[in-house]
C-alpha positions in Angstrom: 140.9 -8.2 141.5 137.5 -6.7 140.8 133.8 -6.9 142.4 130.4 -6.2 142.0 128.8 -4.8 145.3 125.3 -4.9 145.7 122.9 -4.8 148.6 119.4 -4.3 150.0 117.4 -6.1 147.1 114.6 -7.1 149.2 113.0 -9.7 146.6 109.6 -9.2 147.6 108.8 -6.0 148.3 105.6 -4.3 148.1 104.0 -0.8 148.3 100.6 -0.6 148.8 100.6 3.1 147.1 100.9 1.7 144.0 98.4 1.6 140.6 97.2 -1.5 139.2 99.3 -3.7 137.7 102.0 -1.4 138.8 103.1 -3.4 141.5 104.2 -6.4 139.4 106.2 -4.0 137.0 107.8 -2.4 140.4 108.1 -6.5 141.2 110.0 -7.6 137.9 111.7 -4.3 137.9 113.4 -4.9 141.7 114.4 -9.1 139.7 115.4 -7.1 136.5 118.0 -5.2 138.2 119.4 -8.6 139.9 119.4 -9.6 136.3 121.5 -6.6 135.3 124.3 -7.8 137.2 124.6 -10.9 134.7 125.9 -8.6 131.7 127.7 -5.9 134.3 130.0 -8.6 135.5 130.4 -9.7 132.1 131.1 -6.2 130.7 133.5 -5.2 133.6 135.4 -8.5 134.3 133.9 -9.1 137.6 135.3 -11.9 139.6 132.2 -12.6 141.9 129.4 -10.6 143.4 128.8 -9.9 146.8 125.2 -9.0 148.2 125.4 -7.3 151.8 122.2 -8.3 153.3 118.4 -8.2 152.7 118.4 -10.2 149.5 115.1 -10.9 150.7 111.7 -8.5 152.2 110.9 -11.1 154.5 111.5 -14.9 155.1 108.1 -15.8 154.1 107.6 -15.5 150.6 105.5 -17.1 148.0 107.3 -20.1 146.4 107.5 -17.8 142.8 109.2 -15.2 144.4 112.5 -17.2 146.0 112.3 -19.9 142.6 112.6 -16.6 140.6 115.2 -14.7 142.6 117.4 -18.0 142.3 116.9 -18.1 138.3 118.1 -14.7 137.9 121.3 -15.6 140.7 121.7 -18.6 138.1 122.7 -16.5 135.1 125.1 -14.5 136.8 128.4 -16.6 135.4 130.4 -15.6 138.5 130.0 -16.8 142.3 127.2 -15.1 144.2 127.7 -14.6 147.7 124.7 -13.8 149.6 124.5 -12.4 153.5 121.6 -12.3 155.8 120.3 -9.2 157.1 118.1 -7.8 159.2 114.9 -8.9 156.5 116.1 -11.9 155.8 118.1 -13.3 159.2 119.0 -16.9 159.9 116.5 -17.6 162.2 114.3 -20.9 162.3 112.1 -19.7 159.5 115.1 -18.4 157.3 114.5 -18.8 153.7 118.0 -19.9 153.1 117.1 -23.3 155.5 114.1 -23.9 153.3 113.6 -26.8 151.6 112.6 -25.0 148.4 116.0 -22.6 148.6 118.3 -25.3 149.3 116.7 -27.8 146.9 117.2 -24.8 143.8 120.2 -22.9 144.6 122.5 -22.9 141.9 126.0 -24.2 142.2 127.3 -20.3 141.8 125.3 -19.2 144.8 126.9 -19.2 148.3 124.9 -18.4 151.3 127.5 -16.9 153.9 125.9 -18.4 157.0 129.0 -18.4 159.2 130.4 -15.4 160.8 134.0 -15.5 159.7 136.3 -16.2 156.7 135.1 -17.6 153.6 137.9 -18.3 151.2 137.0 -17.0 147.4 140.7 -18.1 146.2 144.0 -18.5 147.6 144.8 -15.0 149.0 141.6 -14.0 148.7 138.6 -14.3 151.6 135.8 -12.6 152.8 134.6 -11.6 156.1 131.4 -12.1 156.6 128.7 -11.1 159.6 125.3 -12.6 158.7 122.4 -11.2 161.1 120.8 -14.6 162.9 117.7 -12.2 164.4 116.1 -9.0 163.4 117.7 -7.6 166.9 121.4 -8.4 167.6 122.4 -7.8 170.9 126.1 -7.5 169.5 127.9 -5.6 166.9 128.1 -8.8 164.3 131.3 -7.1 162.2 132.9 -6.6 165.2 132.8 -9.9 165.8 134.0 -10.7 162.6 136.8 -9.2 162.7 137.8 -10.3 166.0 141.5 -12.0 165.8 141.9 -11.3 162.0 145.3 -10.0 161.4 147.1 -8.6 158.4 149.0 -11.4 156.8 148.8 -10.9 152.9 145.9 -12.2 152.6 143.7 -9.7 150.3 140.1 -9.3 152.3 137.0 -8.0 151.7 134.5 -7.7 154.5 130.5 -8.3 154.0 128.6 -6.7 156.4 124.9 -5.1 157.0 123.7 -2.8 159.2 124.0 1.0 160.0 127.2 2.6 161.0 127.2 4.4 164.8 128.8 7.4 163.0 125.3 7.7 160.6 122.3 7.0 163.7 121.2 9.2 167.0 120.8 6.2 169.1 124.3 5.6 170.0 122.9 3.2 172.7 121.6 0.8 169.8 123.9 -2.6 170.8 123.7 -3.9 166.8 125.9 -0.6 165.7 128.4 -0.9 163.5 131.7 0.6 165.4 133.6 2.9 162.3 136.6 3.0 164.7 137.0 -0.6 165.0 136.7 -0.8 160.8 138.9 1.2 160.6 142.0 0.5 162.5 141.2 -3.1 160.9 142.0 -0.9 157.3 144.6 0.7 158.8 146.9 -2.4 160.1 146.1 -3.9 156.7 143.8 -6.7 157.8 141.1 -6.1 155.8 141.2 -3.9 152.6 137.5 -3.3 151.4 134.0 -3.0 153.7 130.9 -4.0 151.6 127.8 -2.9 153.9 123.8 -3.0 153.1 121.3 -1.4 154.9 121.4 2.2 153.7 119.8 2.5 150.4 121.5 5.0 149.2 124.7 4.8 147.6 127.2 6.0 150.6 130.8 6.5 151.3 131.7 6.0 154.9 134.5 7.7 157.1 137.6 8.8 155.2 139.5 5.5 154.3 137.4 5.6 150.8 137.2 1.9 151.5 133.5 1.6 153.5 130.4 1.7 151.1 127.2 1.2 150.9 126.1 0.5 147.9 122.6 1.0 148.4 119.7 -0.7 147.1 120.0 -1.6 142.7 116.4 -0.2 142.5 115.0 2.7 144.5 112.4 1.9 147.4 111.7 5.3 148.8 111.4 9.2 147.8 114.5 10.8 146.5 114.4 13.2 149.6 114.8 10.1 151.7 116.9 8.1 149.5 118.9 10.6 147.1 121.0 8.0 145.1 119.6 4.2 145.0 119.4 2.1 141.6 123.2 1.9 142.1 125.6 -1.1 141.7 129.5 -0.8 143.0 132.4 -1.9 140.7 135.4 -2.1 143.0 138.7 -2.7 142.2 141.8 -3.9 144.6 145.3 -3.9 143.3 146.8 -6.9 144.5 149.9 -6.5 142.9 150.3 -3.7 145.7 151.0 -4.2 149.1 149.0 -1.4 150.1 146.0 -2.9 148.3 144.6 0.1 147.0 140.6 0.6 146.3 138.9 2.4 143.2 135.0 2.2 143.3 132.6 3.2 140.7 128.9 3.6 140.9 127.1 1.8 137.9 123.4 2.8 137.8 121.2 -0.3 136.8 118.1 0.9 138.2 114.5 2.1 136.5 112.6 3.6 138.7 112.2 6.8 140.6 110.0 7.8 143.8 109.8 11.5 143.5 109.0 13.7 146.3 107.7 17.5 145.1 106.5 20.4 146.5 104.4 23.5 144.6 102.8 26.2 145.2 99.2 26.8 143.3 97.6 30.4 144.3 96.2 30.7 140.8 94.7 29.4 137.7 98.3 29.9 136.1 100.1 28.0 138.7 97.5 25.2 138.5 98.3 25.1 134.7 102.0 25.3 135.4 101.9 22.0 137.5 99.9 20.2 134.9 102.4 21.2 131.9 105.8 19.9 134.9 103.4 16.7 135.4 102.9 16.4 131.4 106.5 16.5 130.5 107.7 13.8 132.7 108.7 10.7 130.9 108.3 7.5 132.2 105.5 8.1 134.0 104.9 4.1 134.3 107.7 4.0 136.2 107.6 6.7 138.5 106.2 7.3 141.9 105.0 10.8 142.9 104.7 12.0 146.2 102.8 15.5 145.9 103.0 18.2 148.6 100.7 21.5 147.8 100.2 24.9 149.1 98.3 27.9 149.1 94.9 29.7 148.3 92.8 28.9 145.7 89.2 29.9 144.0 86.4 27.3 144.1 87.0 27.4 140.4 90.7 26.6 140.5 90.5 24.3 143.0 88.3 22.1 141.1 91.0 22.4 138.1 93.4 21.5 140.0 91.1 18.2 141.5 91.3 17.1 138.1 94.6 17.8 137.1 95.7 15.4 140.2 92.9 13.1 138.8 94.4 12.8 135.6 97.9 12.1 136.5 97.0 9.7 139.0 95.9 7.8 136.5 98.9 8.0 134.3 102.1 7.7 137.1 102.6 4.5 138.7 101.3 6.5 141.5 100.2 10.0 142.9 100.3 10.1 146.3 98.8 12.9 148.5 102.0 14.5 150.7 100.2 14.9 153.7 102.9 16.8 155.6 103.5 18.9 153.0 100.2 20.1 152.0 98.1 23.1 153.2 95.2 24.1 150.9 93.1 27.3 151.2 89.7 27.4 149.4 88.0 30.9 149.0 85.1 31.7 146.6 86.0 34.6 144.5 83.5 37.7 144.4 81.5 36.9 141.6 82.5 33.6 141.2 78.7 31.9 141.3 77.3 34.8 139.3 77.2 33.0 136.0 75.3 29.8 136.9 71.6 31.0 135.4 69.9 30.1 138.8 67.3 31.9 140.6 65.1 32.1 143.2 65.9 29.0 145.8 69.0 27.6 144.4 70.7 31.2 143.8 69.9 31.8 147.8 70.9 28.4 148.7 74.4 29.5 146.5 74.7 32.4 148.7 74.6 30.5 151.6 77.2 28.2 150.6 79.3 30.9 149.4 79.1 32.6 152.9 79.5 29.2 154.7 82.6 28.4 152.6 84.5 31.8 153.4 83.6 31.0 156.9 86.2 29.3 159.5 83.4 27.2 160.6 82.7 23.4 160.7 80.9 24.1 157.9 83.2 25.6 155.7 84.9 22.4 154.2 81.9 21.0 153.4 80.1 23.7 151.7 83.7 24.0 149.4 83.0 20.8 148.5 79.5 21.3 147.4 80.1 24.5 145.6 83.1 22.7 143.8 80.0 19.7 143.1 78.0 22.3 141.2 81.0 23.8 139.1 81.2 20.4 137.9 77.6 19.8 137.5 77.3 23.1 135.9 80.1 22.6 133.2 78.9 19.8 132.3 81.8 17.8 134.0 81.2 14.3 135.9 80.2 14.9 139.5 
């Protein structure tokens, strides 16, 4: 028997960092990859998909967005089975209740609104544990599980949320209990754990049987999310009594959110960060966040101003790394010397050069101005 695994698409999603019309590329990107599944399942064999929560951002959506989501559900040729998570719960203004969802869903699309078994075939069922609130007070697969035994019956259990093993808060009532998982693997009642929430494509504990699949196209920086765009391809041999698992990652995802750090002390580094920047491809599709350090001239400062400039322009975005950015500005002896000013304006220079190297209030400003009339000077736009 084999599966496709997916998890976390969060139709809907925005991110308010990005350019333009970037965000309805990101947008159509996120229903691309739901599209992908169509020809993986067709290329691999699979016999139905499971989605482990958050198929949705939010319940409220605009009309477009769940009419779409169901179109690309529609030409996926196998059954669909689709969990609520923690974005998406069955509360009273669940999208799966609405009038619009019910009134589209295709015939291949199964909402698993029931904690419990849902039979796929004879000897085959899921277990599913749909979230009903953003805030269980309960641990839902627990719950699940509770009075399955091992009878033959091949099972795969659907689930969502993060594992107690992965989070500090131990004290969090909603935690997903590994031990209980397991010794439900290990008396053979259920054979496979497909969990959203993470996403990240992650093995959990040692069975080789709990995974996250993560998210089919990436919402966050690869330092916080080192492996997303991922779809799982699992295989159970139920032809042996120990039902054993093999699970491959198939990427299906476009984008990338970048997180990089540099340090720029000179005109050479400066230069070195454009040429990195330049030789990145798919710039449409990618998302940089940028951390900087070190000292720089007035002079290489306002280089490297406009080599952000530029490629903010070009990425989907560049984004300022706050946390990870510490900039020094120094005027260089002799830096202002070239200008061909006199009198007033060359005093008025000096003054602003001495404010600048200053660890005044002052001093930011005055950077500022004498970066102003490098530009000015040069020609450049102010």
């Amino acid at each position: 028997m084999r599966f496709l695994h997916t998890a976390d698409w969060q139709l809907g999603m925005t991110r308010h960092y990005l350019n333009g019309d970037a965000q309805p590329r990101y947008s159509a990107a996120r229903r691309g990859a739901v599209a992908a599944l169509g020809s993986l399942a067709d290329e691999v064999g699979a016999d139905f998909v499971v989605v482990a929560g958050d198929v949705f951002e939010h319940n409220q959506l605009a009309p477009r967005e769940v009419s779409t989501a169901l179109e690309a559900m529609r030409a996926i040729k196998v059954p669909v089975y689709l969990l609520p998570g923690n974005h998406d719960p069955l509360d009273a203004s669940s999208v799966y209740t609405s009038a619009l969802f019910t009134s589209e869903r295709p015939d291949n699309v199964v909402v698993l609104d029931t904690p419990g078994v849902y039979e796929v075939r004879p000897g085959l069922e899921l277990v599913a544990a749909p979230w009903f609130s953003k805030a269980p007070t309960t641990d839902l697969v627990a719950a699940a599980l509770d009075g399955i035994e091992a009878d033959g019956t091949t099972r795969v259990l659907v689930g969502h949320g993060a594992v107690d093993i992965l989070v500090p808060d131990k004290d969090r009532p909603s935690l997903i209990a590994l031990e209980a998982v397991e010794s439900a693997i290990t008396r053979g009642a259920i054979h496979y754990v497909a969990l959203g929430d993470k996403h990240s494509r992650m093995d959990v504990g040692s069975t080789g049987r709990i995974w996250y699949s993560g998210s089919p196209e990436v919402t966050n920086y690869d330092d916080i999310e080192p492996d997303p765009g991922q779809v799982l391809v699992v295989d159970v041999d139920e032809t042996d009594p120990a039902r054993p698992v093999r699970v491959d990652a198939r990427r299906v995802g476009a984008w990338r959110f970048m997180s990089l750090r540099y340090t720029v002390d000179n005109s050479r580094d400066v230069a070195d960060l454009d040429i990195n920047l330049d030789q990145m491809p798919d710039k449409e599709r990618t998302v940089i966040r940028l951390g900087l350090t070190g000292t720089l001239t007035v002079t290489d400062r306002a280089a490297l101003d406009a080599c952000v400039d530029r490629y903010a322009r070009l990425f989907a975005a560049l984004v300022p790394w706050d946390k990870q950015t510490d900039i020094a500005v120094m005027p260089a002896d002799g830096e202002f010397d070239d200008l061909g000013i006199g009198g007033f304006a060359a005093a008025a220079v000096e003054e602003l050069v001495s404010a600048a190297r200053s660890t005044g209030d002052d001093a930011d400003d005055a950077r500022a101005a004498l970066a102003l009339l490098l530009r000015l000077t040069e020609g450049g736009a102010a």
